[in-house]
N, CA, C and O atoms as a GROMACS GRO file, in nm:
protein
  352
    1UNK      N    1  -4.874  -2.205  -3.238
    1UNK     CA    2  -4.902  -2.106  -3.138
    1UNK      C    3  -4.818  -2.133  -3.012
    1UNK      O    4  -4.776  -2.036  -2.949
    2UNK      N    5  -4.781  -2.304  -2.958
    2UNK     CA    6  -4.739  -2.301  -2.858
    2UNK      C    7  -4.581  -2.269  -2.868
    2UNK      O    8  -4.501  -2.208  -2.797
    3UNK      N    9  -4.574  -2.336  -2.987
    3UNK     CA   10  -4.424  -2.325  -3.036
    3UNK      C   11  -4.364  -2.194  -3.074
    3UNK      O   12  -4.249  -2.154  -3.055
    4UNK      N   13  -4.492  -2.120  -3.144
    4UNK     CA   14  -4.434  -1.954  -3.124
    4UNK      C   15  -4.411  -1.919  -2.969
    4UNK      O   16  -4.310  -1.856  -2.938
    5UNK      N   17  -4.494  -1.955  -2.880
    5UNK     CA   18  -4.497  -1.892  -2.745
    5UNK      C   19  -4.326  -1.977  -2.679
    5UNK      O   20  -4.228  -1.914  -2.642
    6UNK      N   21  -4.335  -2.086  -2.682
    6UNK     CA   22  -4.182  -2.115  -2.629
    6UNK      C   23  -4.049  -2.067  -2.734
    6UNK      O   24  -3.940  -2.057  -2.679
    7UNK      N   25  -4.056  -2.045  -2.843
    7UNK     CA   26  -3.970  -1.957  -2.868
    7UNK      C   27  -3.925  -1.847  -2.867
    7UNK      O   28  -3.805  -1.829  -2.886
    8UNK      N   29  -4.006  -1.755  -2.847
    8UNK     CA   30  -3.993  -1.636  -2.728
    8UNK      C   31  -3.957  -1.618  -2.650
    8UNK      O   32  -3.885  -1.521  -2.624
    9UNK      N   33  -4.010  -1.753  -2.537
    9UNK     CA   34  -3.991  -1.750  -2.398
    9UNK      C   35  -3.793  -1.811  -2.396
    9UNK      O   36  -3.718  -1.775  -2.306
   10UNK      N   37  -3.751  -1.894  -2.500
   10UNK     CA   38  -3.641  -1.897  -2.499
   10UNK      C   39  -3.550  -1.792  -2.530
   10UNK      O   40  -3.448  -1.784  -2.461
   11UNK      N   41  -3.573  -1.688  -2.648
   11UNK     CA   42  -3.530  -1.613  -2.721
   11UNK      C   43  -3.503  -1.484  -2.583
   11UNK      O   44  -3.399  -1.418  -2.587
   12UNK      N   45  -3.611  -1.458  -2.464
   12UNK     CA   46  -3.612  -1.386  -2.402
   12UNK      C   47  -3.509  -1.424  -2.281
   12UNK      O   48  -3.450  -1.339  -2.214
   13UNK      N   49  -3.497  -1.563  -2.265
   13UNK     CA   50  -3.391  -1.620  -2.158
   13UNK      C   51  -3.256  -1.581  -2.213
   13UNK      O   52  -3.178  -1.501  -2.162
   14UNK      N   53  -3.239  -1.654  -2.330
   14UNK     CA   54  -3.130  -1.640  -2.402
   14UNK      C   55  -3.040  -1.453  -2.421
   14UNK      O   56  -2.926  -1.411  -2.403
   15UNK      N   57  -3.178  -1.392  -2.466
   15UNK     CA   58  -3.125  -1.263  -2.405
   15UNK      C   59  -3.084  -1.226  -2.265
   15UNK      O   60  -2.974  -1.172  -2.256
   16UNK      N   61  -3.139  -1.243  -2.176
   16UNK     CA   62  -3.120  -1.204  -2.062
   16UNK      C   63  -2.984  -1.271  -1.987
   16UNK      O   64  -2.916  -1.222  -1.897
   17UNK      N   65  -2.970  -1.401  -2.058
   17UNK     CA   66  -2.886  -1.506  -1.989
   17UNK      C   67  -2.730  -1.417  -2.080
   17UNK      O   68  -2.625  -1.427  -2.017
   18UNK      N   69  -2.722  -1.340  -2.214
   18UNK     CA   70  -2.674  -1.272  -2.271
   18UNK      C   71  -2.601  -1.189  -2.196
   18UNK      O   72  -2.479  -1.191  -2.176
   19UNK      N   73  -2.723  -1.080  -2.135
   19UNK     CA   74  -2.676  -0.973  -2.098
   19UNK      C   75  -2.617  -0.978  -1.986
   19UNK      O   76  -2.538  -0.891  -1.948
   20UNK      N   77  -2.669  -1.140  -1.881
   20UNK     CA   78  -2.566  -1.171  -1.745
   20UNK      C   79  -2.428  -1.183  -1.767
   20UNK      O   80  -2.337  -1.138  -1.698
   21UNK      N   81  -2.423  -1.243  -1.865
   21UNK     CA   82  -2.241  -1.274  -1.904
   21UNK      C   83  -2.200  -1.160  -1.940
   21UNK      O   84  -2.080  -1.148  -1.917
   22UNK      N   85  -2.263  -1.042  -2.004
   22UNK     CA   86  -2.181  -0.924  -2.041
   22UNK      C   87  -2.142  -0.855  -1.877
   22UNK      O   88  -2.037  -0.811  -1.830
   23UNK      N   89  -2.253  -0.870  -1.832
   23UNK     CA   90  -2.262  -0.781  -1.722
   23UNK      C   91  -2.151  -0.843  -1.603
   23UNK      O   92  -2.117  -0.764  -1.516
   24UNK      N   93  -2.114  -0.933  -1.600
   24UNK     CA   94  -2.034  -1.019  -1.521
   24UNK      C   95  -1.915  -0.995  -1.538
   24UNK      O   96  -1.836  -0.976  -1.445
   25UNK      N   97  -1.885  -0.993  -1.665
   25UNK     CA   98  -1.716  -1.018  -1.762
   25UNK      C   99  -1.696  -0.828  -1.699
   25UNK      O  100  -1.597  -0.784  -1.640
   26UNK      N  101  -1.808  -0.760  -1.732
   26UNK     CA  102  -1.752  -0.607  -1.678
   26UNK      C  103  -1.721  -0.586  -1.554
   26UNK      O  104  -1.611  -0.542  -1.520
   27UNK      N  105  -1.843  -0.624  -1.449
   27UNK     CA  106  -1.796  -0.645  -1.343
   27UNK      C  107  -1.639  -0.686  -1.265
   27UNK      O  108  -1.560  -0.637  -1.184
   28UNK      N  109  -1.658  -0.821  -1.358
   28UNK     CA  110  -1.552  -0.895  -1.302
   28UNK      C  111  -1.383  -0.833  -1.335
   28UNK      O  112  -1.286  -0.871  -1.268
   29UNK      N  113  -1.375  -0.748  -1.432
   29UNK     CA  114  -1.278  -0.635  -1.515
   29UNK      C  115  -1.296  -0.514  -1.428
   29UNK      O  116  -1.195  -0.445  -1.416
   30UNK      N  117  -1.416  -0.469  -1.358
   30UNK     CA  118  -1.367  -0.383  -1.243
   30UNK      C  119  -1.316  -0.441  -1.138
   30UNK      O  120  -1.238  -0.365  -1.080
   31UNK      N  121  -1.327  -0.560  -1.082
   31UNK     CA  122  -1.287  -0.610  -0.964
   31UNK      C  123  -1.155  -0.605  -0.954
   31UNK      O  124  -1.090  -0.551  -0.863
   32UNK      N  125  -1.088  -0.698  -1.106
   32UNK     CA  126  -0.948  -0.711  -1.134
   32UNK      C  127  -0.858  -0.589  -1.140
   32UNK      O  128  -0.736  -0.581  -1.120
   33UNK      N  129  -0.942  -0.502  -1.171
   33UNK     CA  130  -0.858  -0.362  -1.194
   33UNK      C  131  -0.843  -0.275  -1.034
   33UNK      O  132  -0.742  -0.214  -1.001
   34UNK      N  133  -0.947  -0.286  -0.965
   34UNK     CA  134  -0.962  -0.223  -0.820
   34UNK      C  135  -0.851  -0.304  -0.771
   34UNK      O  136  -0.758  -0.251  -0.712
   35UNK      N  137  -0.856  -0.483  -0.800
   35UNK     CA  138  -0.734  -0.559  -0.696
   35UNK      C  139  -0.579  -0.502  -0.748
   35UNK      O  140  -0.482  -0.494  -0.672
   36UNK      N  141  -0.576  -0.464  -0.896
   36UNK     CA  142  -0.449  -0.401  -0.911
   36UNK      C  143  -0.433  -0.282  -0.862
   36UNK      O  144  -0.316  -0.248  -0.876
   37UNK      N  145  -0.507  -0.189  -0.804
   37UNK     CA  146  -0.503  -0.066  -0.790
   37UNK      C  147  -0.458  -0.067  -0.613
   37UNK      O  148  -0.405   0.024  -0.550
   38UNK      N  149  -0.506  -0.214  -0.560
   38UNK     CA  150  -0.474  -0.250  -0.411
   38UNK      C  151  -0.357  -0.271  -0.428
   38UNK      O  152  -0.287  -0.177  -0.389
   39UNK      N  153  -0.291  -0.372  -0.481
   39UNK     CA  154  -0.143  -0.438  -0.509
   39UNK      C  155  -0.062  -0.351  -0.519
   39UNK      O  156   0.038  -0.367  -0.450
   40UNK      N  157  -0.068  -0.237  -0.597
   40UNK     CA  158  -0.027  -0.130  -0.614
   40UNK      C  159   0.023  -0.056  -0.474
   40UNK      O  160   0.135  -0.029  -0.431
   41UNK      N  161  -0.126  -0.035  -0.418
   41UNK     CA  162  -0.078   0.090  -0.302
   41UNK      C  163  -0.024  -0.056  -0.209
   41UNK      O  164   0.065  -0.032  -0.128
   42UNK      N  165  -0.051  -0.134  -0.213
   42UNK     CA  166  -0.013  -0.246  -0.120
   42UNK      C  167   0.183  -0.213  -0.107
   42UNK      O  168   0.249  -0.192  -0.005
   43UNK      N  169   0.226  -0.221  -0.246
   43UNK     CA  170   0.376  -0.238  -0.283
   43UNK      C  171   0.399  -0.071  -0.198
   43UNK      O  172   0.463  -0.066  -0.093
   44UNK      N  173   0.341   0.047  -0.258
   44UNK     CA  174   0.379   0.159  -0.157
   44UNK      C  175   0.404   0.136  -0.032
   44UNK      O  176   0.515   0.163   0.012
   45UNK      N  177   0.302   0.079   0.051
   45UNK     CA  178   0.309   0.100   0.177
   45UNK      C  179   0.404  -0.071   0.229
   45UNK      O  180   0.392  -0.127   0.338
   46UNK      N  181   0.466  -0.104   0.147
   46UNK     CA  182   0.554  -0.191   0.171
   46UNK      C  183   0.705  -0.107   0.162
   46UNK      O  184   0.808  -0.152   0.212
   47UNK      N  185   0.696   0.020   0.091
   47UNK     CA  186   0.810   0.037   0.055
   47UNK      C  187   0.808   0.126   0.169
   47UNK      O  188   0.897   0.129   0.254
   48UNK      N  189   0.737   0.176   0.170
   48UNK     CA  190   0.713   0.312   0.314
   48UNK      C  191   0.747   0.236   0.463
   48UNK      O  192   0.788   0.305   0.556
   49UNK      N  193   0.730   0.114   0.479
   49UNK     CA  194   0.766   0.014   0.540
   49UNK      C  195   0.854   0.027   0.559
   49UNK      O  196   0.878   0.093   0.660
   50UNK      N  197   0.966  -0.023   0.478
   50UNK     CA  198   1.074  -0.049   0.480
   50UNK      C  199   1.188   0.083   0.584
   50UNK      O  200   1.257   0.087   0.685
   51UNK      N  201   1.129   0.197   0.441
   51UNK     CA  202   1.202   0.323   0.450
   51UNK      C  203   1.218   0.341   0.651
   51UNK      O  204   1.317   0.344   0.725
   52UNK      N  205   1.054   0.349   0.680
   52UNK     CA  206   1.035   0.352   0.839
   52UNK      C  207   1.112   0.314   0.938
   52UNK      O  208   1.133   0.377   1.041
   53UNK      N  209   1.172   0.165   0.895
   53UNK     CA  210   1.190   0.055   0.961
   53UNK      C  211   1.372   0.075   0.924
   53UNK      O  212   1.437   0.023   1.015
   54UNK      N  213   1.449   0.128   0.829
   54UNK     CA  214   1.568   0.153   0.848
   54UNK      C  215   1.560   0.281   0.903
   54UNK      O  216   1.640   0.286   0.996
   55UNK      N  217   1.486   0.412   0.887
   55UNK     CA  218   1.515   0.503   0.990
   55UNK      C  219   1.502   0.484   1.130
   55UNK      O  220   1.575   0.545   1.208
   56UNK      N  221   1.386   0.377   1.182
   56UNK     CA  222   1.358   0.373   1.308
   56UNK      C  223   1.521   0.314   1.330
   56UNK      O  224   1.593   0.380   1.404
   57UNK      N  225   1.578   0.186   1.263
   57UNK     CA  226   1.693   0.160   1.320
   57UNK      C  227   1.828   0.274   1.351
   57UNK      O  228   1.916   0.271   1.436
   58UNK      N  229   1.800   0.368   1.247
   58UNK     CA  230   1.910   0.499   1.248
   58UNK      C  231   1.934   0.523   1.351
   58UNK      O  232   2.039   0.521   1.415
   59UNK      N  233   1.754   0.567   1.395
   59UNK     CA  234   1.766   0.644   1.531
   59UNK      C  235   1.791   0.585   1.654
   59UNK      O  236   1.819   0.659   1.748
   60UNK      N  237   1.786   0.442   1.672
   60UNK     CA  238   1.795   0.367   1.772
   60UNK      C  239   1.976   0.356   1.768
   60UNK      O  240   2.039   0.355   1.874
   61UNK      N  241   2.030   0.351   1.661
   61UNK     CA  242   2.201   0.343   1.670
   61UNK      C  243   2.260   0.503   1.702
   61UNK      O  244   2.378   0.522   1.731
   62UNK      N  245   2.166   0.605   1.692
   62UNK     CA  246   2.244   0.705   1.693
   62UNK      C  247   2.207   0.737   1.892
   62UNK      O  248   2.290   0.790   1.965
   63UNK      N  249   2.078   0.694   1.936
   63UNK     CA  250   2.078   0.674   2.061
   63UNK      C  251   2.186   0.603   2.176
   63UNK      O  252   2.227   0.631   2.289
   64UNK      N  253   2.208   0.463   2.047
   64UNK     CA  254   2.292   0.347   2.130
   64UNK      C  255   2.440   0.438   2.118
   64UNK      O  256   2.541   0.383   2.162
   65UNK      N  257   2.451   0.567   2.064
   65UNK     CA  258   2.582   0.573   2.033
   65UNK      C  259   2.597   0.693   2.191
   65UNK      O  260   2.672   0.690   2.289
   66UNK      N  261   2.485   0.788   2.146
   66UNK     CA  262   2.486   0.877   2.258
   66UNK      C  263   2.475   0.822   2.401
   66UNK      O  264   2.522   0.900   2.484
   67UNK      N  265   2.413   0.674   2.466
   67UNK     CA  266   2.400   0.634   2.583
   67UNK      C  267   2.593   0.560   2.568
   67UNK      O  268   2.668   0.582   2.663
   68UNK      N  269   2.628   0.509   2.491
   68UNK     CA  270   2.770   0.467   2.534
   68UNK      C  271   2.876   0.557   2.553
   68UNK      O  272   2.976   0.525   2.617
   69UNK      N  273   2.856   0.704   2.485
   69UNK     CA  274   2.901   0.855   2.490
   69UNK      C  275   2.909   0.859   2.631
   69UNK      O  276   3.015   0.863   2.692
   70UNK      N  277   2.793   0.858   2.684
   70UNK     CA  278   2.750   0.929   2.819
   70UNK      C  279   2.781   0.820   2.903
   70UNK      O  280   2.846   0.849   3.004
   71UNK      N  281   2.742   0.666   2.881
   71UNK     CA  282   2.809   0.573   3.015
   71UNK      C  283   2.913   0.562   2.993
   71UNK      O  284   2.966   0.657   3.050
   72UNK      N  285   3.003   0.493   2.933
   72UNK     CA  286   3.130   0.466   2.894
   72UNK      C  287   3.216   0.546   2.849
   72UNK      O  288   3.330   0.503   2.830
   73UNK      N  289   3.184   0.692   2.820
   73UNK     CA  290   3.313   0.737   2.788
   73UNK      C  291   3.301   0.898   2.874
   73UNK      O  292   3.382   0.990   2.870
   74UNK      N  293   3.185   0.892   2.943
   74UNK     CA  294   3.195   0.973   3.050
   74UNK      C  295   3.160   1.085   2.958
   74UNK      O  296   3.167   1.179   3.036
   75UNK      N  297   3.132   1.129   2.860
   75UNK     CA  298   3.102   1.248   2.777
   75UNK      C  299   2.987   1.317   2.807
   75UNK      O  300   2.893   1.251   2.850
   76UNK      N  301   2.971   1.467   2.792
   76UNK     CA  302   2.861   1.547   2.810
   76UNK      C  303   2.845   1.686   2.690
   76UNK      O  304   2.912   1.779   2.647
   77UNK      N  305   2.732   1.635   2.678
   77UNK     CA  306   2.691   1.766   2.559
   77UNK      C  307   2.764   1.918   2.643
   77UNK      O  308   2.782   1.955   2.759
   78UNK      N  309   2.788   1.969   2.514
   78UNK     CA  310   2.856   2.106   2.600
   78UNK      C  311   2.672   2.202   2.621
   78UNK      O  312   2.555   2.169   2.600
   79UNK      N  313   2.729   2.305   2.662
   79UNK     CA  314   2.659   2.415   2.672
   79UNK      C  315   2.676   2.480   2.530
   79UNK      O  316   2.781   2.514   2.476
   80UNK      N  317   2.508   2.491   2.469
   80UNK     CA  318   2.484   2.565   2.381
   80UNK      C  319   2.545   2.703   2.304
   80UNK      O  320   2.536   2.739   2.187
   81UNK      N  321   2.618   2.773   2.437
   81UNK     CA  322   2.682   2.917   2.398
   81UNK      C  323   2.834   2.891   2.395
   81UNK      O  324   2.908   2.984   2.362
   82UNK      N  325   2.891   2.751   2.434
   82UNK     CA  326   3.017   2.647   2.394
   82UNK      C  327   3.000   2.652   2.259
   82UNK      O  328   3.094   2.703   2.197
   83UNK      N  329   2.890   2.608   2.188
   83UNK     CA  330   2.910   2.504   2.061
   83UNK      C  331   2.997   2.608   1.913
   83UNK      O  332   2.921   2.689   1.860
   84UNK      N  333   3.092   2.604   1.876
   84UNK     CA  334   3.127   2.707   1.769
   84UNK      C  335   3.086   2.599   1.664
   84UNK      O  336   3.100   2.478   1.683
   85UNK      N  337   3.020   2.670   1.520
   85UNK     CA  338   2.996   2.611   1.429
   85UNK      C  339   3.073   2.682   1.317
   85UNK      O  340   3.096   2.802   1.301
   86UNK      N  341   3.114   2.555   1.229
   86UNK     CA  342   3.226   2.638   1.108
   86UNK      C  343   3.214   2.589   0.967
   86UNK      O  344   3.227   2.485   0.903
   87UNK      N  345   3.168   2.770   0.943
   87UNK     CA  346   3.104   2.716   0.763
   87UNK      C  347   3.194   2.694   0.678
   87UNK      O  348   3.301   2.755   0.674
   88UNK      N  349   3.159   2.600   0.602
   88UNK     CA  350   3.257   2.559   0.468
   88UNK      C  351   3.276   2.634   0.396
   88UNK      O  352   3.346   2.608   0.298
   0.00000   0.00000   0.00000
């Protein structure tokens, strides 16, 4: 009787202690998959980075070009109704 009653009481751990490890291993397979899904957008916004960070320089050389235009070589944008444009 007692020995039926503790084998139960094991049989019922043993299940439960079962279904923790299933439940864990899934868990733990969403975690891994959410951290790849970070790594992922992580690498995007590394690349978006980048892209940012050579245009910001573009614009800073095409500035440095227009302030040496205007100090050093004495240059001035014309007047708008000056500008002729010529299609290819």
């Amino acid at each position: 009787m007692i020995v039926n009653r503790l084998l139960i009481i094991a049989g019922v751990v043993l299940l439960f202690s079962a279904l923790a490890i299933v439940y864990s291993k899934y868990y733990s397979r969403l975690i891994f998959i959410d951290i790849q899904k970070q790594e992922k957008a992580l690498d995007q916004y590394e690349v978006e980075w980048g892209q940012m960070r050579l245009e910001l320089t573009m614009l800073e050389e095409q500035n440095r070009l227009e302030l040496v235009a205007k100090d050093e070589l004495k240059l001035v944008m014309p007047l708008r109704e000056k500008i002729i444009y010529l299609k290819p």
